[in-house]
C-alpha positions in Angstrom: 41.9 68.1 128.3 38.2 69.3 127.5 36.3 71.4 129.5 34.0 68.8 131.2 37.2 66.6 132.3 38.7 69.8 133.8 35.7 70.3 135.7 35.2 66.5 137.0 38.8 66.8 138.1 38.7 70.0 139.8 35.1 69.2 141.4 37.2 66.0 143.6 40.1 68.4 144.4 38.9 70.2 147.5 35.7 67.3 148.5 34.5 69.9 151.3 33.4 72.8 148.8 31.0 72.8 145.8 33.5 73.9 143.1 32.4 75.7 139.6 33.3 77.0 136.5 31.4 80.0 136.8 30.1 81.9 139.5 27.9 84.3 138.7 26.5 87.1 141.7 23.1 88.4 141.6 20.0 87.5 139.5 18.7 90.7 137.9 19.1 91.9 134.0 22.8 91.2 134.1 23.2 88.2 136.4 19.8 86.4 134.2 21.5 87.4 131.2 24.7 86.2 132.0 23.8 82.7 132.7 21.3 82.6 130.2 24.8 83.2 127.4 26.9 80.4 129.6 24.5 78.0 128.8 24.6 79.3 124.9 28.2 79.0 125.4 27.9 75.0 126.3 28.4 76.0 130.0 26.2 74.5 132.5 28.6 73.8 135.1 27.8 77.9 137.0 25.8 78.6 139.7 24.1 82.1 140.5 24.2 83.5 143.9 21.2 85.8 145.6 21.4 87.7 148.4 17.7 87.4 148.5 14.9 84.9 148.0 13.9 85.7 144.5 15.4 86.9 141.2 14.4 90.6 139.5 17.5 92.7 141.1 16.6 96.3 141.3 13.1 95.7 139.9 12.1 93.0 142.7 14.1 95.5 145.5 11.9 98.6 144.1 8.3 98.2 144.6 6.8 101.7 145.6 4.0 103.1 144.3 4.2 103.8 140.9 7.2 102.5 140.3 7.8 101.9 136.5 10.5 102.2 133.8 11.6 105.4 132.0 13.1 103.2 128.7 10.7 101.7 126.4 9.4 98.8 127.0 10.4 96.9 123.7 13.7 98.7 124.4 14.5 97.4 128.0 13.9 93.4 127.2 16.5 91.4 126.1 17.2 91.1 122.2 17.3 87.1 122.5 14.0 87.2 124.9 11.4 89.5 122.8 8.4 89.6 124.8 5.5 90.7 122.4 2.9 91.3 125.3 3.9 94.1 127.2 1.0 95.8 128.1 1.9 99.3 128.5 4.6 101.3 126.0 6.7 101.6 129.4 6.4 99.4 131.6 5.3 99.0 134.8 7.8 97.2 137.6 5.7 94.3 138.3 5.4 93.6 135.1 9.1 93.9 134.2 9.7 91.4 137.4 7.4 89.2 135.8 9.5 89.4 132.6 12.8 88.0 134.2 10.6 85.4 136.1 10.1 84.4 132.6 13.6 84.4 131.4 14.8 82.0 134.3 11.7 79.7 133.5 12.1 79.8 129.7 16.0 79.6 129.9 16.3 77.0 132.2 17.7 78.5 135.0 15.8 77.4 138.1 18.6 74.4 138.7 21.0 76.9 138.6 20.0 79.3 141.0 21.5 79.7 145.0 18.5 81.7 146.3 19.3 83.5 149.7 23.2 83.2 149.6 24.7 86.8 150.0 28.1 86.7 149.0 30.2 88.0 152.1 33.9 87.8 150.8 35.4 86.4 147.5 39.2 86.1 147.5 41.7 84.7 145.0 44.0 82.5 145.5 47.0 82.2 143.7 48.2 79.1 144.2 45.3 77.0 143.4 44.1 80.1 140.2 40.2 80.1 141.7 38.2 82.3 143.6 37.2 81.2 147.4 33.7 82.5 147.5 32.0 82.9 151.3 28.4 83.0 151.1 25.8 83.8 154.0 25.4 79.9 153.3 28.4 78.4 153.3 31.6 78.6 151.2 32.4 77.5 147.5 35.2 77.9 145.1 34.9 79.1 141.0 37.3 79.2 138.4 35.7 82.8 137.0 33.4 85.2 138.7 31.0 87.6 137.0 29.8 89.7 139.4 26.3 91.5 137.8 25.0 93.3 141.5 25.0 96.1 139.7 24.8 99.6 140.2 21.1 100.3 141.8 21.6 97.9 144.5 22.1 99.3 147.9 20.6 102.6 148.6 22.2 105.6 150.0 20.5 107.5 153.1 23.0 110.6 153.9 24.1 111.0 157.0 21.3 113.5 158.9 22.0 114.7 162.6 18.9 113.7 164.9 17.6 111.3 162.1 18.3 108.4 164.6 16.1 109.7 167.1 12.7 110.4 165.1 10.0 109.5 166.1 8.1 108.2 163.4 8.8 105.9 160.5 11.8 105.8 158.5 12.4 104.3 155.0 13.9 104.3 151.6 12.5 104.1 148.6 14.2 101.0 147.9 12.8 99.3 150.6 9.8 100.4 150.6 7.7 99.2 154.0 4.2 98.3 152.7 2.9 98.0 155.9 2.9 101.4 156.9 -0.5 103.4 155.9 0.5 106.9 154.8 -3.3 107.6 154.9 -3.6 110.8 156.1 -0.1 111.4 157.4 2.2 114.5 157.2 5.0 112.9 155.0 8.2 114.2 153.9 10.0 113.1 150.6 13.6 113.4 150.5 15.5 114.0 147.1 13.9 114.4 143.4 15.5 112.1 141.6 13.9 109.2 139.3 12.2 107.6 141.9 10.8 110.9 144.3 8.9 112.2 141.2 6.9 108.7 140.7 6.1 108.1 144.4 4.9 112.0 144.8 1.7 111.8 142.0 1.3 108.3 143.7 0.9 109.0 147.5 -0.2 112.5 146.5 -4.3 111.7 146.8 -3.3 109.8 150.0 -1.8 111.7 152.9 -2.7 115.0 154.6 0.6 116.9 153.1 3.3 116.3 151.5 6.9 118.4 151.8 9.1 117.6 149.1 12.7 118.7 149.8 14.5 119.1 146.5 18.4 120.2 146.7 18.5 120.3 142.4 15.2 120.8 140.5 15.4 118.0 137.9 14.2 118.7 134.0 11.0 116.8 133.2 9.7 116.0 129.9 6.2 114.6 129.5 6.0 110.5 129.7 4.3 109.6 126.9 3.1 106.6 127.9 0.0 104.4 126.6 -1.9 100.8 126.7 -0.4 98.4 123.7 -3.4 97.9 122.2 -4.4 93.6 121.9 -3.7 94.2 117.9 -0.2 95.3 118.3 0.2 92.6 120.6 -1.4 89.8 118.5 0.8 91.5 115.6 4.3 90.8 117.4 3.5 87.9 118.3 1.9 86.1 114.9 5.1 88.2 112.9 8.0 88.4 115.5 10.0 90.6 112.8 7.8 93.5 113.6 8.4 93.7 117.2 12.1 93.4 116.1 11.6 96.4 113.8 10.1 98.6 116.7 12.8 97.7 118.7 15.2 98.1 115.8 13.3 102.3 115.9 13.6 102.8 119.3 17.5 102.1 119.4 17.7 103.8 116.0 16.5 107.3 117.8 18.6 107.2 120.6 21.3 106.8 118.7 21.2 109.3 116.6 20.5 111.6 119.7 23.9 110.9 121.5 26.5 113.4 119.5 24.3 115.8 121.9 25.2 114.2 124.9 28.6 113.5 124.0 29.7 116.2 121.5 27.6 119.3 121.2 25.7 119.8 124.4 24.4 123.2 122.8 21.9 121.6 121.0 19.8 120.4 123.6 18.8 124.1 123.9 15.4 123.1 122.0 14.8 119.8 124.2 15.2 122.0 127.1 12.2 124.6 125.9 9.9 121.2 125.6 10.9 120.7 129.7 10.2 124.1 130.4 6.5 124.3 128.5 6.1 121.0 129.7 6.4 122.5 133.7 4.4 125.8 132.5 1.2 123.8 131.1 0.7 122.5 135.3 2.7 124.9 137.1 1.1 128.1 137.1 2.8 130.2 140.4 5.6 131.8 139.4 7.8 131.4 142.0 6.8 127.7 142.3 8.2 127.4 138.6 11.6 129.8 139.8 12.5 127.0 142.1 11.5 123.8 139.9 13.6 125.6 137.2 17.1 123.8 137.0 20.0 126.4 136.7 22.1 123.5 134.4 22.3 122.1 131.0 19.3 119.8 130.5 21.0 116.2 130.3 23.8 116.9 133.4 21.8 115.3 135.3 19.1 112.5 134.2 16.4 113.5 132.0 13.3 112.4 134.1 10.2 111.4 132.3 6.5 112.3 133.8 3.0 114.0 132.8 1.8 113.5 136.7 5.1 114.8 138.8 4.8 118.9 138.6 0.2 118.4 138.4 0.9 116.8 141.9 3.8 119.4 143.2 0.4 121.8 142.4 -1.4 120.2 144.6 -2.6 122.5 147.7 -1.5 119.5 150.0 2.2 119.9 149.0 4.9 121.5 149.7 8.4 122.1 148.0 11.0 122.6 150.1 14.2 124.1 147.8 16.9 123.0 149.9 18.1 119.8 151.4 17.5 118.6 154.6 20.4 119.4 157.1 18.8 118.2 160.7 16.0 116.3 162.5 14.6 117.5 165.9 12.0 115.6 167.2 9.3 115.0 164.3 11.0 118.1 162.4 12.6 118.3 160.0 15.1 121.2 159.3 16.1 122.7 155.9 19.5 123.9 155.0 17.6 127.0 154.5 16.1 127.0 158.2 12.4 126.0 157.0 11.0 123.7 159.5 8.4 120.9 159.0 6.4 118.4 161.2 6.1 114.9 160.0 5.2 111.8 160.7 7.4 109.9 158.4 10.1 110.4 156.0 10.8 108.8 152.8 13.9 108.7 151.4 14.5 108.9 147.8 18.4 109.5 147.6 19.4 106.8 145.0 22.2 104.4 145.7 25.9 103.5 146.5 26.9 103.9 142.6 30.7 105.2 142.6 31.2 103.3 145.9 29.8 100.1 145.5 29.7 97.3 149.1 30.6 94.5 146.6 34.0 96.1 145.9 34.8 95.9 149.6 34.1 92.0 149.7 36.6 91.1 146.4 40.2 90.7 147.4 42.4 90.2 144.7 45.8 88.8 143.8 47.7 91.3 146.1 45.6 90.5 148.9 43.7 93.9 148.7 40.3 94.8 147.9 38.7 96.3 144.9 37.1 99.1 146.9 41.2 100.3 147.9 42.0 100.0 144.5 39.1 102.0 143.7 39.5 104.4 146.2 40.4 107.0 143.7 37.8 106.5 141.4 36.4 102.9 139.6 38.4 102.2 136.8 38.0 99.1 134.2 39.1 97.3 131.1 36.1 98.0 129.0 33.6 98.0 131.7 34.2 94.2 132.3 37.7 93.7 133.9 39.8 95.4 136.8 43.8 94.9 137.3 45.0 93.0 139.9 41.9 90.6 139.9 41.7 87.7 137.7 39.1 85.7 136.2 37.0 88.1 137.6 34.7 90.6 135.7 31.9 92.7 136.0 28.5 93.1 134.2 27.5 97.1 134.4 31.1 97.6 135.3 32.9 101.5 135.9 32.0 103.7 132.4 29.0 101.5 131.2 26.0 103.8 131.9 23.6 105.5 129.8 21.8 109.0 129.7 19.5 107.9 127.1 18.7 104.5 126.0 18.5 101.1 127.3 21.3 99.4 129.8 20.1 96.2 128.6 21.7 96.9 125.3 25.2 97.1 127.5 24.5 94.3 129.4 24.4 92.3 126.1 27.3 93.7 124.9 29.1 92.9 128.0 27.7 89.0 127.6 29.7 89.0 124.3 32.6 90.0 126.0 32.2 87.5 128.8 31.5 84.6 126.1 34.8 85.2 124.2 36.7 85.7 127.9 35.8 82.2 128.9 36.6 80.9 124.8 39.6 82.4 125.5 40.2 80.0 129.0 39.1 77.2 127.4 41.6 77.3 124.5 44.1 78.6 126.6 43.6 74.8 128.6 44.8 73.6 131.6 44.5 75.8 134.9 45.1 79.3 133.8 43.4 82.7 134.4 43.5 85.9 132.6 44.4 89.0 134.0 43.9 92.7 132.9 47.1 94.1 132.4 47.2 98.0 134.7 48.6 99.5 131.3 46.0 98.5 129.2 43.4 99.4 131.6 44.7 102.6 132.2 45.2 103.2 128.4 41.3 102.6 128.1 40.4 105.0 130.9 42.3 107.3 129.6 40.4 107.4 126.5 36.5 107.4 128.0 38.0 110.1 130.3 39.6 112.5 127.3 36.0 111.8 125.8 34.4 113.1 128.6 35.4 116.4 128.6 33.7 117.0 126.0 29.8 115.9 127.3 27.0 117.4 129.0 28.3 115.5 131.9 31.4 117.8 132.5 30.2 120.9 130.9 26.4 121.2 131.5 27.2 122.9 134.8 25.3 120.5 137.7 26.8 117.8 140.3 25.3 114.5 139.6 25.2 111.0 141.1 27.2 110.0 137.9 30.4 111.9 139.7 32.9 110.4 142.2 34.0 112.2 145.2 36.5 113.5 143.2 34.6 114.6 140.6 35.4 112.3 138.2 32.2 110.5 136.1 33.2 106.8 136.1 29.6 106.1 135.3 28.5 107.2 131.9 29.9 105.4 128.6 30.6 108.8 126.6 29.7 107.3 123.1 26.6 104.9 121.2 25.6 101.9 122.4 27.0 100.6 119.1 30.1 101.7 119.4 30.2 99.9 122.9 29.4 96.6 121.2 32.4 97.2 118.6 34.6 97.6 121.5 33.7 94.6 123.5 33.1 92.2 120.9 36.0 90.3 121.6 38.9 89.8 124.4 42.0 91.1 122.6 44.5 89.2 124.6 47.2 91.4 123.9 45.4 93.8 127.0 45.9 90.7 129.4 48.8 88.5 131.4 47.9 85.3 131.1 48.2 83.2 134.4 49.5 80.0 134.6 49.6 77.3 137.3 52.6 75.4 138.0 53.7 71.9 139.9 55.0 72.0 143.1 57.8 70.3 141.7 58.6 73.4 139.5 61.1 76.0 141.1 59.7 79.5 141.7 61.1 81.8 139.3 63.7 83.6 139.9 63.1 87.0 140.9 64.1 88.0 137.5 61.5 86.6 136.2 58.7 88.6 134.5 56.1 88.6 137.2 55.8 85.3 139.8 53.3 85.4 143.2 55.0 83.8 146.3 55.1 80.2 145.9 52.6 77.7 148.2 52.3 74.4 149.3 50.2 73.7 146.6 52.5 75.2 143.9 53.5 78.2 142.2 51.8 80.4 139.6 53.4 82.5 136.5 52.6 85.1 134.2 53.1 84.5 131.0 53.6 88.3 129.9 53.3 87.7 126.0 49.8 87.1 126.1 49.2 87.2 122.2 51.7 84.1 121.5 49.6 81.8 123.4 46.4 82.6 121.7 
């Protein structure tokens, strides 16, 4: 049976939900670019579900001032969606929203789109080998789920005592509230990560002082960022092979600089002196440079680019705060170190639920538990894409698939190959099957990125980062190129999966002998089929 007769049967088996192949959750880099390769793939029969009411992911979701990318702009596009016109050398956000507007226009994707449909709970279900998906909309049922909400998409605001009862206004950088004037107010920035050091040059001018409360000085190194002049634009776009071959230099660069990262973190010593003349040339005050000084390997944490972050920090209307804020009392604001501040509001810029993602708490797999208590001791994956216990189901920027130096859209893409050959693989496979990631393999594969690790900046450069767990574990970073990333996820090797098979109900339940069975249903029965490789 081909794949469209599958789906006209299936689409009559259960009249009272909308039933799909694919179904694909959230609409930024790696949701667009997923269904953008299903369609390449001949699949049109996917939907893509939005929590909110318009696509762009963490680049619609972050609009405070200044808010722009750190990656190159020819860099941070896809490679089957060159855009020739950027305007700047990194980009701006509105201009990389703009960009996936684009995509879903140029690829089609409009039809497929379910704007304003937060997924609330996806389960599987054994008997019928699908995932029941409840949306904020209604309920649905898919044959595969790719879940691309990424990383960056709910902010994290610690827990502060007193914050509830401030005063003023309250907000995160994520969600940022445009309708507040910070014109001449006493503002207080939380946290010096990639975001704090583009809002602080931005609202700098504005408000009647600033207190920036930094826990970790980040390294800085200049931005250097320009306007694409109109004759590299009209270049790229009369001889597309050019923009290719920028592109093609960019990735070649970073590349080369990642045995650094991964293998000898001694020789960032000379990138480290650039960060240090580069906070000399604006910071002149001594101990004003002893506390924006980082006591760790440059590259621990994220490298941060700007030319505008430490001129503003030497600005007589801010203040630095070195230590993180411990309680609120009123309109102040208490340091860890006792330093007290009056404000009127506070800004947090404390990044995101990374190593504990919501979405993991709304998956319930094939035992009937969530992903979240199966990652409760740390996020673990079959090559970024796949977790145990949860078939058909796969994520895009998945546990292990982060960078410290290049693009994430060159993972993304890699992880679109991967998904392409997972659903070739269903499709020759036939019938109603589902593939699921076998615990040794993907504990085989951890195993390896983890023995990697220990030798990277990440675990030896001396700092705690957002890329650790509560354990201390870094289930974030891949610890190798973005080439050799594509080499591993090139194909499904089926030998790392069970695959899943659907049964009659006519068909006894195996016995409990059998390999592996789930409890028989109504409905029917399903089986592993342990030797995955003979069915291939």
């Amino acid at each position: 049976m081909g794949q469209h007769e599958r789906e006209h049967e299936r689409g009559h088996e259960h009249d009272e939900h909308e039933h799909v192949r694919v179904a694909v959750i959230g609409s930024g880099f790696g949701g667009l670019g997923a269904a953008v390769r299903l369609r390449r793939e001949g699949i049109t029969d996917f939907v893509v579900l939005e929590r909110a009411d318009a696509v762009g992911g963490t680049w619609r979701d972050n609009n405070y001032p200044g808010c722009a990318c750190d990656v190159p702009s020819h860099l941070y596009s896809f490679s089957f969606a060159p855009n020739p016109d950027w305007p700047r050398t990194f980009s701006g956000q509105e201009h990389i929203r703009a960009y996936l507007e684009h995509v879903a226009d140029t690829f089609r994707l409009r039809s497929h789109l379910r704007l304003n449909h937060e997924v609330r709970m996806m389960r599987w279900d054994n008997a019928e080998l699908r995932w029941e998906i409840q949306t904020s909309q209604g309920t649905l049922t898919a044959d595969v789920v790719v879940s691309a909400t990424g990383p960056l998409s709910d902010p994290k605001i610690p827990e502060v005592p007193g914050l509830a009862d401030f005063p003023g206004k309250v907000f995160h950088s994520a969600r940022w509230d445009h309708d507040y004037d910070l014109r001449g107010k006493r503002v207080a920035m939380i946290g010096t990560g990639a975001s704090a050091i583009q809002i602080v040059p931005s609202i700098q001018p504005d408000v009647a002082r600033l207190t920036l409360f930094q826990r970790t000085p980040p390294w800085v190194m200049p931005r250097m960022d320009r306007k694409i002049s109109g004759a590299e634009r009209s270049l790229h776009r009369r001889l597309p092979f050019t923009g290719a071959a920028r592109r093609g230099l960019l990735w070649g660069i970073r590349e080369l600089q990642v045995q650094a990262f991964t293998k000898r973190p001694n020789q960032l010593g000379l990138i480290e002196s650039l960060a240090r003349a580069n906070m000399a040339k604006s910071i002149k005050d001594p101990a004003l440079r002893v506390k924006l000084t980082p006591s760790y390997r440059i590259g621990c944490k994220r490298i941060l680019l700007s030319s505008s972050y430490y001129p503003a920090l030497a600005r007589p209307n801010v203040d630095l705060v070195a230590s993180g804020l411990s309680e609120v009392r009123g309109s102040t604001l208490v340091a860890a170190d006792g330093t007290e501040t009056e404000v009127d509001a506070i800004i947090f810029g404390t990044g995101f639920h990374v190593t504990d993602m919501p979405i993991a708490e709304r998956v319930v797999g094939a035992e009937g538990i969530t992903l979240a208590e199966v990652w409760k001791g740390g996020m673990e994956s079959l090559r970024g894409a796949t977790a145990a216990g949860f078939p058909n189901w796969m994520t895009i920027i998945g546990p292990n698939t982060g960078l410290g130096n290049s693009s994430m859209i060159l993972m993304i893409e890699s992880q679109l190959n991967y998904m392409a050959d997972y659903m070739r693989q269903l499709n020759v496979l036939g019938g109603r099957a589902a593939l699921a990631a076998r615990p040794s393999a993907v504990n085989a594969w951890n195993r390896r990125v983890q023995e990697r690790m220990k030798r990277t900046v990440w675990s030896t450069g001396g700092c705690t980062s957002w890329y650790l767990d509560s354990s201390g574990r870094n289930t974030t970073i891949w610890p190798g190129t973005t080439g050799e990333f594509r080499s591993a996820t090139r194909a499904v090797d089926l030998a790392e999966y069970d695959v899943v098979r659907a049964t009659a109900p006519s068909v006894p339940a195996p016995s409990a002998s059998a390999p592996s069975a789930s409890a028989p249903s109504a409905s029917g029965t399903t089986t592993v089929v342990k030797d995955a490789e003979a069915v291939r």
